[in-house]
N, C-alpha and C positions, 0 to 999 in steps of 0.2 A: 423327075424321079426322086431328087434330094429332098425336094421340098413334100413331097407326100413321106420318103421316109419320118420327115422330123415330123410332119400330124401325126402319122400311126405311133411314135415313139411318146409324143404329148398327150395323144390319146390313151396311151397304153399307162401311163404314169398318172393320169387325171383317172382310169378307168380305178386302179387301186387302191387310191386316197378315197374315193368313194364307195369302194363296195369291199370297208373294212367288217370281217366277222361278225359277231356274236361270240365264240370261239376266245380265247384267248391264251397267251402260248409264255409257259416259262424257261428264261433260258438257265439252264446248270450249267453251272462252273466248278468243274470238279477240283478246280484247284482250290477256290475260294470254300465251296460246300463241301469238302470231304476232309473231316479230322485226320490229322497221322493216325493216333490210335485207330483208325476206319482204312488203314491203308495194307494188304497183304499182298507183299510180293508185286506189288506194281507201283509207280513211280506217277505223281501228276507235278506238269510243267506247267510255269507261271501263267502261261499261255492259254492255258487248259487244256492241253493233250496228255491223253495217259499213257505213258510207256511202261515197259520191262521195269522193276523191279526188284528188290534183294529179300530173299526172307531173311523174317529177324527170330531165332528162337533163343532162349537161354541154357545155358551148359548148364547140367545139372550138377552141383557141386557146391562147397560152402567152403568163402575164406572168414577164419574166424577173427573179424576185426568190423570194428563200429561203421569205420571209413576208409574209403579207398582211396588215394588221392593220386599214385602215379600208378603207370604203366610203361613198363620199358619190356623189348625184346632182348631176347640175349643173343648170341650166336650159332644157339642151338635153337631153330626155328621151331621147337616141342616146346621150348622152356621160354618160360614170363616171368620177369620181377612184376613186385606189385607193392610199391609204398604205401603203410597205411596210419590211421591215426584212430585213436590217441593213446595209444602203449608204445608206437616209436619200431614195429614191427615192419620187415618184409619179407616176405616170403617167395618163394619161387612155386610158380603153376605149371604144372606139365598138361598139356593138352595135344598131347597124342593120340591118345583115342578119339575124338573128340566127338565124344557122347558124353565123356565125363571128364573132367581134368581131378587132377590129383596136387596136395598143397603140398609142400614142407615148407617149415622156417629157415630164410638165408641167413638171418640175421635180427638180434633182438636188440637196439640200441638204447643208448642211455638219454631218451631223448623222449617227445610227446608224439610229434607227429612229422612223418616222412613225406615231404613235400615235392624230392625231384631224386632221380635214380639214373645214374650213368653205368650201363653195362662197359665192360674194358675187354674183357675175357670169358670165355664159357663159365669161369669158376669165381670172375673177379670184379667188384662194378662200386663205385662211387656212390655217396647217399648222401642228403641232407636233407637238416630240420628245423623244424620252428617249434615252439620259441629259440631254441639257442642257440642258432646259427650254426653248427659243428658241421664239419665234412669229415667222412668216416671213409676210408678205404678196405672194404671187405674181401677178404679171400678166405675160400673154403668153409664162410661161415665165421669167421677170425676177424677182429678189426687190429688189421697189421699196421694203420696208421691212421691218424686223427688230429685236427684242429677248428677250434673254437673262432670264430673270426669274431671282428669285433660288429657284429650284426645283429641283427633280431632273427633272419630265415634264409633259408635256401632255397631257390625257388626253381631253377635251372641250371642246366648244365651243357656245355658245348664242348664241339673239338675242332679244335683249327685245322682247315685244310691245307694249311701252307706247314703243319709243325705235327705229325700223330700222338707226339707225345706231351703237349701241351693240353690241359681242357680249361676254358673258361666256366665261372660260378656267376650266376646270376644272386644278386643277393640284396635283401628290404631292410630297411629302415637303419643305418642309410641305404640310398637306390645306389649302389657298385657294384662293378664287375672288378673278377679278382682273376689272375691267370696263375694256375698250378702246373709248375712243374712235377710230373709225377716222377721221375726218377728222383728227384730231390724231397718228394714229399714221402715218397715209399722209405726212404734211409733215414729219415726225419723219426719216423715211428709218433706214436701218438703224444701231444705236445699236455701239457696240463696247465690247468685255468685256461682262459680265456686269453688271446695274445692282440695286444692292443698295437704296440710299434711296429714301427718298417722294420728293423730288422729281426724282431722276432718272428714275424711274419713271414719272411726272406730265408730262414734260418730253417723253416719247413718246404722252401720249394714255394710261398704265396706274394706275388708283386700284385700291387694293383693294377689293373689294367685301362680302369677311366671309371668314371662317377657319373651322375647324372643330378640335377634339382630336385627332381621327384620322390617320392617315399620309397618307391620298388619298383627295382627291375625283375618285370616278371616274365620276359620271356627270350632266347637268346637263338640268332640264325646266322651260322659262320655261313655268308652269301657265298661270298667266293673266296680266292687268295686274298682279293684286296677289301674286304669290307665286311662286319661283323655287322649286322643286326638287332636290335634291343628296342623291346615295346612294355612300359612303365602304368603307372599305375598309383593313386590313385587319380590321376588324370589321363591318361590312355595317351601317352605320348608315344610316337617313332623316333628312334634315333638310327643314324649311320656312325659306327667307327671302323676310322681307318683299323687294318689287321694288325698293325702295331702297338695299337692303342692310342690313349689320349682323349683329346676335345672332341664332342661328337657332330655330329649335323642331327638340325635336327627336319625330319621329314613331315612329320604329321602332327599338329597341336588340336587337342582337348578339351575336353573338362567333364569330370566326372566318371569314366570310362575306364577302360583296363584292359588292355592288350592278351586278348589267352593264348593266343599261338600266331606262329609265323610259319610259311611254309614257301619255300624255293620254286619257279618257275624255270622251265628249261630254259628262257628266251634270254636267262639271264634278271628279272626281276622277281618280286615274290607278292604274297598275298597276305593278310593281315585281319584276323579275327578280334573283332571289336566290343565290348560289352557296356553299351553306355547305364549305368545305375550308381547308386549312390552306396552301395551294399560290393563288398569284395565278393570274391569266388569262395577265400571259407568262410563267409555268414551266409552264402547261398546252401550250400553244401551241408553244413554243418549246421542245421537247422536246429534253434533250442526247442526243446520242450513244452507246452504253454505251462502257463504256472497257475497250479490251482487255487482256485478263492479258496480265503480263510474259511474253513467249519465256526461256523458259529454252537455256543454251551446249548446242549440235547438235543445234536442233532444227530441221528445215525447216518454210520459213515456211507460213503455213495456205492451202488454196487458196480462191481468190476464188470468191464466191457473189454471184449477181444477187439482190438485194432490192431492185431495182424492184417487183416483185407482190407481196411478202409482205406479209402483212394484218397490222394490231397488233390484237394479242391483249390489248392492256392494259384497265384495268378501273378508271373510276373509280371512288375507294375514298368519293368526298363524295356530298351529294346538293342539291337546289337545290329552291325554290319559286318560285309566282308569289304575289304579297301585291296584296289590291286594297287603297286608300285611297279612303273616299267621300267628297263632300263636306262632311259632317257628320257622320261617324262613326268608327268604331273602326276599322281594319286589320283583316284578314283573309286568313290564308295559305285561296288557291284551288284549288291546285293544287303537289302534293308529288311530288318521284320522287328515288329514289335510284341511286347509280351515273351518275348524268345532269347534266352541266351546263348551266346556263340561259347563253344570251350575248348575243340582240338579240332585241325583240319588232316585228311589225308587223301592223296591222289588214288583214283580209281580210272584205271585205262586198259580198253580191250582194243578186237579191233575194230568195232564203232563208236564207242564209247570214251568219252575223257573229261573225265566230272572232278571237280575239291568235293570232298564227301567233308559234311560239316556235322560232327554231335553237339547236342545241343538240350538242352533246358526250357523251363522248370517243369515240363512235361512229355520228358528224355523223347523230344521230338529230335527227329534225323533227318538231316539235309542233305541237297546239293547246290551245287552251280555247273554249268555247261562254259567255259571260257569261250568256244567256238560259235555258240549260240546266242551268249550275254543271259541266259536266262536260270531262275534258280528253280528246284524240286522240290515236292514233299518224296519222303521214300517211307514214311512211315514213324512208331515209335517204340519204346522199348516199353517194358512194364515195369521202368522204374522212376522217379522225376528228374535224374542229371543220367549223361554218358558222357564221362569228363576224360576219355579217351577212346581213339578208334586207329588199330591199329594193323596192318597188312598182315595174315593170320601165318603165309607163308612163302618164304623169297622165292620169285618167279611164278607165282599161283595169282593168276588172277582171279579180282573177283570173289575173294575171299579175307574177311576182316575179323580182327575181333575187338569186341566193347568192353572196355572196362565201365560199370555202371553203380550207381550210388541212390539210397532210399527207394528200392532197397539196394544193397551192397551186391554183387555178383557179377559176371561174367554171359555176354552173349556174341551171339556170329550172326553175320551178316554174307551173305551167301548170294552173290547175282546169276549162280547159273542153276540154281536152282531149278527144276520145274515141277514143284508142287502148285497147286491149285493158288490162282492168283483173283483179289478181289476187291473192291474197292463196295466202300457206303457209307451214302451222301448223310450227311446230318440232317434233322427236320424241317422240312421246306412248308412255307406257311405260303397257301394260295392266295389268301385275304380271305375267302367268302367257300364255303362248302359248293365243291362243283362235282361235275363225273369225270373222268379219266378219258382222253381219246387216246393219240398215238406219241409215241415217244419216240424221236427218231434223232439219230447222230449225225455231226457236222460232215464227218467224214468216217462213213461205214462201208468199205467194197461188199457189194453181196456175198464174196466165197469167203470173206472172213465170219459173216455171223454161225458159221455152225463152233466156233471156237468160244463164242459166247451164251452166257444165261444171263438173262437179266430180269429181275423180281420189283415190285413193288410192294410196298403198304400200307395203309393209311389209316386215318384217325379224324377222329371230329374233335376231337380235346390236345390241349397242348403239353399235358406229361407227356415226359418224356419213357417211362414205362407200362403204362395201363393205355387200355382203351384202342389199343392197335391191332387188327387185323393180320389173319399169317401171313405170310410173303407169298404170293402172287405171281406164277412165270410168265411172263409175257412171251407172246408165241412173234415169231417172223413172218412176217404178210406188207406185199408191197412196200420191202423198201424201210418199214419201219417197224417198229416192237408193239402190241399192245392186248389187252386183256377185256374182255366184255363185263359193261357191269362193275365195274370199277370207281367208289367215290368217296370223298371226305376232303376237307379242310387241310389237314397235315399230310402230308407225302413223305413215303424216304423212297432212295432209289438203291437196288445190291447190284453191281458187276461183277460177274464171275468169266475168268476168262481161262480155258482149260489149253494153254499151249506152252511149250517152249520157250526161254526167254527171247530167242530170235525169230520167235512167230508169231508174238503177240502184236495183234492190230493196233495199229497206234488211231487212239480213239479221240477224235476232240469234242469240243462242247456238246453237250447234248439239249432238244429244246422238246419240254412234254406242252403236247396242247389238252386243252379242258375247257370245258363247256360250264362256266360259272353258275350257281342255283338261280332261279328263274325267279326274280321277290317282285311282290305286285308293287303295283302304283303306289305311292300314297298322295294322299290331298292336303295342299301344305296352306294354300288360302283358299277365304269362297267366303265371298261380300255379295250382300241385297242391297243396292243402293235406294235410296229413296226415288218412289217416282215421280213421273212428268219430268225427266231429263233423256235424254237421246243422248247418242254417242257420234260420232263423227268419225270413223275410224282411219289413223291416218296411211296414207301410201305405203304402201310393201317398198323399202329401200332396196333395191338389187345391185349388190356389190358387183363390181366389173372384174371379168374373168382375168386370174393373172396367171401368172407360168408357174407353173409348180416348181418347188424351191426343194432343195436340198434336205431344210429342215424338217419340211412337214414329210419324206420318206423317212428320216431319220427319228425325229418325234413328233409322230401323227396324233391329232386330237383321241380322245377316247374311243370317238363314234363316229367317223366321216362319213357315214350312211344316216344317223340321225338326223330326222327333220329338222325344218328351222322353224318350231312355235319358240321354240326361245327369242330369235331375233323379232318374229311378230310379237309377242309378250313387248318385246323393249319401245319397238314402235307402236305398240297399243297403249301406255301410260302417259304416252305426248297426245292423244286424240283428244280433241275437245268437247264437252257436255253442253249439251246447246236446251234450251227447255221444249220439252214437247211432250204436248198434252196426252192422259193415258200412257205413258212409255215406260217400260220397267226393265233396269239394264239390272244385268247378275253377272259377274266376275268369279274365275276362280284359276287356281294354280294348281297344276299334277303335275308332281315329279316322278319319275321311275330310277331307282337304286343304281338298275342296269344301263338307264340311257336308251330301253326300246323307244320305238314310239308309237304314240297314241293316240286316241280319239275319246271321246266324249259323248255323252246321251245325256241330255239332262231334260227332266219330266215332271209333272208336278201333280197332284190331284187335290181335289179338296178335303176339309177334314172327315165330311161323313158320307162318300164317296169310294168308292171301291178299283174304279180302274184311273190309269196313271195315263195323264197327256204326256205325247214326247213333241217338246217344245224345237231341239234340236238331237239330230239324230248323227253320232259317227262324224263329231266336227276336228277340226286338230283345231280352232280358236278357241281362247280362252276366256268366251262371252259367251253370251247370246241375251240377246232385247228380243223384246216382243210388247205386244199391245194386252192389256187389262179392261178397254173398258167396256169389253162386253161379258167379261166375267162377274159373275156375282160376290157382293162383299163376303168376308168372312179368313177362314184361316188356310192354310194352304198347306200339304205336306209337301218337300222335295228331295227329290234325289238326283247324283249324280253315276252314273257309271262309267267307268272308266275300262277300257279294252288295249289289251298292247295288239299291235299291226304288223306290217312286212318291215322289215326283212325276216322278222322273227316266225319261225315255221309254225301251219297252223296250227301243227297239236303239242306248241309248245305257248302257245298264249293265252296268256291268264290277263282276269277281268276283276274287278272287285267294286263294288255298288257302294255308295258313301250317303247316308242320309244324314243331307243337309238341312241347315235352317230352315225354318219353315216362314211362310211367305204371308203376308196378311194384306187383304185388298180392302182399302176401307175409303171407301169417299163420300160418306155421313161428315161433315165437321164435330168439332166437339159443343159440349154445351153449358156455357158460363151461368153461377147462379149466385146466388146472396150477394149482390155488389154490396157495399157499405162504405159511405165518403166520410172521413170525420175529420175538420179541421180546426188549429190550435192558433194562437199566435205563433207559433215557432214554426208548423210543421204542418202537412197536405199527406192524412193516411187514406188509402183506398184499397180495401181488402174484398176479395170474391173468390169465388170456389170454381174449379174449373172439372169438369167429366168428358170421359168419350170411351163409346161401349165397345169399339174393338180394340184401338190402339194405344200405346203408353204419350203421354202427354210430353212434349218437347222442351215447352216456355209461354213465357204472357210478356206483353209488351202496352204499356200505359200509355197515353198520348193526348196532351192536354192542347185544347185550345187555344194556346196564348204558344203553341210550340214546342214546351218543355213535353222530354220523355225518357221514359225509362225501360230498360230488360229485362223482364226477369228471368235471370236463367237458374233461377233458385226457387225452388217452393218455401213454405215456411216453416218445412220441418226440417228443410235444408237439402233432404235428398230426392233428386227427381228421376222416381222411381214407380208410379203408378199410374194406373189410368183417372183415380181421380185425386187432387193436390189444391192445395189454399194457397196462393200468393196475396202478398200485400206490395204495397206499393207504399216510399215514400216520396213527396217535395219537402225542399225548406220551402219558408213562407217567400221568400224572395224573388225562387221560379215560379212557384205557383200563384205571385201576384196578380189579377187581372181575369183569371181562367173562371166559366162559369159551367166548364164539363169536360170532359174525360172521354176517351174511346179506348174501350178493352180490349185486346186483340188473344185470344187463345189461339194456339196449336198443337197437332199431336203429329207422330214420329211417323204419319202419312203422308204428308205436306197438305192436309184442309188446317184452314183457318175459320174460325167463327169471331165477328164484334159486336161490341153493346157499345151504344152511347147513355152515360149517368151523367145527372145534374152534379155542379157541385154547391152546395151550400156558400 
């Protein structure tokens, strides 16, 4: 009973390698085919499965600044600082209503651009800037205290958890960390110039806290009581210091990279936003202007163009990771993408859900990661190129964010319980070859879920990505899978629309459309008249011995495990031997099909003033046929070959197409040599004659003297042998042709007859 299972199982495996389609089936990957910008309200896993999703809309509102560079919460969950650049401005957002947020100015400082913002108080919050390093203490709008460190910026700000009233300063060029006492730094009030010593420094409440090698410390995470956090830049270094302060550890080495955020793990370690490029985050950010060519003298000026709308087409050339650090273990890069910049992380957790929400660049793409999963998300993008922050929109609200965003400048939310219309579509799918659409069906679709979906196609023969497309197309529910009658082109997109709930959307995985490729005839790739009076020999059909179907060939199967084997006869036909035999006329030729059908052959011939056509071989799959001439009469011959595709291909889907071949000339007349003429020198032995033949073109002449010597000639004497009728000469030196008292001519032509003459020689 075992041993018949395994035949039926061997059998069943050998029956599908062999009776592969016509048909051919593309898989989508919606992780891989579906842009962020192509992504509403639904989420695809690395995997390829689509989940729930957040919509992303923008608050309608204007802060009036170039750039936005921080985002901090205050204590009043309505109220947002917002550091910007380059007037050195922050303001605070109210986003109460939140249909619209409302700005005022917190604060106008004497600075270019506001790099890092530490709220303290509903009224009171920390600020620094670059270029000039300053830490400014704001209240009410007031800067009650201020100093100038000896730095170039401020990049971050921390608070110890072992001290509330202590915060660390993350600060560049040099990479230090500085620890402010704020009681000491409030009674300090604002310090003037720039304070370069310890104890001037000291004297406002500022110790140093540890340094690092690098140019800038860009980003700072008090872990716990015992260990601050610090990730550098421009090498993307990690470092660990003790809470004390001092020497660091260091955790993760670089090169070229930049640390944008660090984010705390319950388990006790944390996570680590990576930006590997050779460009910091303000040359991303801060994008110059291009610079326009010189005007050259009388030329009028260019006319103005609105690029309010125009989209950047630019392309980040870096790529960024997320690295977990565990409590006790080794580093680990999680999550890799290229073209994409990493810039702020925040936790998102319900109660299915528990994802690092990642904003991200240079085409304000938004991420995730699943820690539970190991696997990362698209969620979509914003309609600006950075979100250089993402921030929990309100304490205890799940599921609800907001984005600080840049080029353009604004404010958007991010909403996972959303249940407005969610939908996804795929970017332009190239089939290779124009085919028709059959059924499109999902990896995993339960039947009661499709009434929660629509799903559209539409397609195109040309590869813009705007013209030439067809409307969108609903595929109807029938057996199991989606599809549309009459359905075809070259370019495919695919829409998902899915009308549910966030906790009732299907989780969809890969989907696979099949398609019936266009049907392109044969063509005729060779086709040879051999000369006749040769035979063919045809050698043994080689039969490979059956072996056990292999893994690989379910995995990647030939093109056409149904295609016959004239290929393998073709390879054992070129070793056959040609043996002479009289009257025999072999004809070769090669048919390829585009598609891999297979085929047959008719090849027929008639004569030239002849009206019905002999079929010599009829419906052959070899790619010969010999036959006998010698009871045909001389003369010229027309031929064709037609070509038909076969089974498996259904009958009213096979096409034939007729190839008129070479034409064929039967001549067994020899040809006929005339004006011999012998004239010899002291030096030299010339013999010249003319050679004719009234059907066929003349091949060569060959001279052969009686004493032995001979010669070839595979040249006429006008040098090209090219006609039916041709002058050869022939020469000897006097040497060979010493002794010879006659010659034997030998003509031929490109039939294989020969004609000779014997001449005297003088």
């Amino acid at each position: 009973m075992r041993l018949r299972t395994h035949l039926s199982l061997f059998c069943a495996l050998t029956g599908v390698l062999a009776a592969a389609p016509l048909s051919k089936q593309l898989e989508i990957d919606f992780f891989r085919e579906v842009p962020a910008r192509n992504l509403k309200a639904l989420a695809v896993r690395s995997d390829g499965r689509v989940l729930a999703g957040p919509t992303i809309t923008e608050i309608p509102g204007a802060i009036p600044a170039d750039l936005l560079w921080t985002f901090a919460a205050t204590t009043d969950h309505r109220a947002w600082l917002v550091g910007t650049g380059p007037e050195g401005k922050i303001f605070r957002v109210n986003t109460a209503g939140r249909t619209v947020f409302q700005v005022e100015l917190a604060a106008d400082l004497e600075a270019t651009h506001v790099l890092a913002v530490c709220p303290l108080t509903a009224d009171s919050f920390l600020a620094g800037t670059s270029p000039q390093g300053t830490v400014s203490l704001v209240h009410d709008g007031k800067i009650i205290a201020a100093v100038s460190l000896p730095v170039d910026s401020i990049f971050d700000f921390t608070a110890l958890r072992s001290d509330a009233n202590v915060v660390l300063v993350a600060t560049g060029n040099p990479g230090r960390i500085y620890r402010i006492d704020l009681t000491a730094f409030t009674a300090a009030g604002v310090a003037n110039g720039k304070l370069i010593t310890t104890v001037e420094l000291a004297a406002h409440g500022v110790t140093l806290f540890g340094e690092i090698r690098d140019r800038n410390v860009r980003r700072l995470l008090a872990l716990n009581a015992d260990r601050v956090i610090a990730g550098s830049a421009p090498r993307g270094n990690v470092y660990a210091f003790p809470a004390s302060g001092g020497a660091p550890l260091l955790l993760l080495e670089n090169k070229e990279a930049e640390i944008t955020d660090l984010l705390a793990d319950a388990e006790g370690g944390f996570f680590a936003a990576l930006t590997l490029t050779n460009l910091s985050s303000e040359a991303r950010v801060n994008r110059p202007a291009p610079t326009p060519n010189a005007p050259t003298p009388n030329t009028p000026p260019p006319t103005e163009v609105d690029t309010a709308d125009v989209v950047r087409a630019e392309r980040f050339s870096g790529r960024s990771q997320l690295a977990y650090f565990p409590p006790h273990g080794l580093p680990e890069i999680v999550v890799s993408r290229a073209n994409t910049a990493f810039y702020r992380l925040a936790w998102h957790e319900d109660a299915a859900t528990r994802w690092i929400l990642i904003s991200g660049g240079e085409q304000g793409e938004l991420l995730a990661f699943s820690p539970s999963e190991r696997r990362s998300l698209n969620l979509g993008a914003l309609g600006s190129a950075q979100a250089n922050a993402i921030l929990p929109s309100q304490p205890g609200v799940r599921g609800l964010f907001h984005v600080l965003r840049n080029n353009a400048a604004g404010l958007s939310q991010l909403n996972f319980s959303d249940g407005t219309a969610r939908s996804l579509e795929t970017r332009r799918l190239d089939l290779g070859v124009a085919a028709e659409l059959g059924q499109l069906r999902f990896a995993n679709n339960p039947p009661n879920d499709n009434a929660k979906l629509q799903v559209a196609v539409r397609t195109s023969f040309g590869s813009d990505e705007m013209e030439g497309w067809t409307a969108w197309t609903d595929l109807q529910w029938r057996d199991g899978s989606w599809s549309a009658p009459d359905l075809r082109g070259r370019y495919v997109q695919l829409r998902v629309t899915c009308h549910a709930a966030a906790d009732r959307v299907p989780a969809l995985d890969k989907a696979v459309l099949h398609y019936l490729p266009q049907n392109r005839r044969p063509q005729l790739t060779d086709f040879r008249i051999f000369s006749p009076n040769l035979g063919i020999i045809p050698a043994p059909e080689v039969v490979a011995a059956t072996g056990a179907t292999t893994l690989g060939q379910l995995l990647a199967p030939p093109p056409r495990e149904s295609k016959d084997d004239s290929a393998k006869r073709r390879t054992g036909l070129l070793s056959s031997p040609l043996v002479p035999q009289a009257g025999a006329q072999l004809i070769y030729w090669s048919i390829t099909d585009p598609d891999d059908d297979n085929l047959v052959a008719t090849f027929s011939l008639r004569a030239e003033n002849a009206t019905e056509w002999l079929d010599l071989a009829i419906e052959t799959s070899d790619p010969f046929v010999q036959f006998d001439i010698s009871h045909l009469p001389e003369g010229r011959y027309f031929t064709r070959l037609v070509a038909r595709e076969t089974a498996p291909r259904p009958v009213a889907q096979r096409l034939s197409h007729t190839f008129e071949t070479d034409s064929l000339m039967i001549d067994r007349t020899p040809p006929e040599i005339s004006h011999p003429i012998v004239t010899r020198t002291e030096s030299v032995l010339r013999i010249s004659f003319e050679g004719y033949d009234r059907l066929s073109l003349l091949s060569g002449a060959e001279v052969i003297l009686n004493n032995g010597a001979r010669v070839t000639l595979e040249h006429p004497l006008d040098g090209i042998l090219d006609g039916q009728r041709e002058a050869f000469v022939a020469e000897f030196p006097a040497a060979r042709a010493y002794g010879a008292t006659s010659a034997e001519l030998w003509l031929y032509d490109a039939a294989g007859n020969s004609r000779a003459l014997r001449v005297a020689i003088p």
